[in-house]
C-alpha angles and dihedrals in degrees: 000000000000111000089253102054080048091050090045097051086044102054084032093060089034080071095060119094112223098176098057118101140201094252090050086048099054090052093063096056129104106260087245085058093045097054086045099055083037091062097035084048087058089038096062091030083063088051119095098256091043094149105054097036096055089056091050089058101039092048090054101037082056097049102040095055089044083071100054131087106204128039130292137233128218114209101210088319096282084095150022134193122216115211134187126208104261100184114302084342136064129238122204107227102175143020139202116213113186116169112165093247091116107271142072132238118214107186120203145147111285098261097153089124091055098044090044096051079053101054089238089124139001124202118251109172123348111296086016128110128183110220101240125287079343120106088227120110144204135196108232120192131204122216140198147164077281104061112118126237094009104188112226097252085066115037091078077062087062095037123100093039087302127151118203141175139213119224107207111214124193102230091243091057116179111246079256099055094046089047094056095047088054092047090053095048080049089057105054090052095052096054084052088049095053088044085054 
């Protein structure tokens, strides 16, 4: 790993709030977003992996908004968009897709070169990436003013000449999975914060 792609993971996790839980959160919500993660959280907690499921997304919502400087918005629950103050507006920098199809979609800036300089993550077949020195691995998905079908929570991620990807996650995601995709969320911020 260069020096760079080192400075850049560890400013990147420094950025990450580890003592922030899902109850202190929630207190810092609109009361519309509140209602709306209230009711997606009943709604996976009815699912077959319930369990599981609930503490993936919990885990990421946290984290992810632990990484943003400015509010976030719920779109009927099923996603949320992160923002960071960019002069008197805001920019979304990340999403959260979550569908109840069974995964998970994590949205952030394309930032592969980056994670994979940095030995986070190694391609293994197009749109597959191995975790690591883990034999775990993620499907990692790049995105442009091309794509296809772009759903409206993550075409402000593409705006303004970006690029972005979208990390697809199995409810039940091993410790290792969540933790890249946060890396990689961590990442993207970090490379915002340095351009500020």
């Amino acid at each position: 790993m260069t020096k760079s792609a080192t400075s850049l993971v560890s400013d990147a996790r420094q950025l990450l709030s580890s003592g922030s839980d899902y109850d202190a959160f929630v207190t810092r919500l609109s009361m519309k977003d509140r209602a709306n993660t209230a009711k997606h959280l009943t709604a996976i907690e009815a699912t077959p992996d319930g369990r599981a499921h609930a503490a993936t997304w919990k885990k990421l919502i946290v984290a992810m908004a632990s990484l943003t400087t400015s509010d976030l918005r719920t779109l009927s629950g099923h996603a949320v968009m992160f923002f960071i103050v960019d002069g008197q507006y805001r920019m979304q920098i990340l999403a959260l897709h979550d569908a109840l199809d069974g995964k998970i979609s994590v949205y952030c800036g394309d930032i592969i070169a980056d994670a994979v300089g940095a030995k986070l993550i190694k391609p293994d077949v197009p749109t597959v990436f191995k975790i690591g020195t883990t034999d775990e691995k993620m499907t990692i998905e790049r995105l442009d003013g091309t794509s296809r079908d772009l759903l409206p929570f993550c075409k402000n991620l593409i705006g303004w000449n970006r690029q972005a990807v979208r990390i697809s996650l199995p409810v039940d995601a091993s410790p290792t999975q969540v933790s890249t995709a946060l890396d990689l969320c961590a990442i993207t911020a970090a490379k915002l914060v340095k351009k500020a």
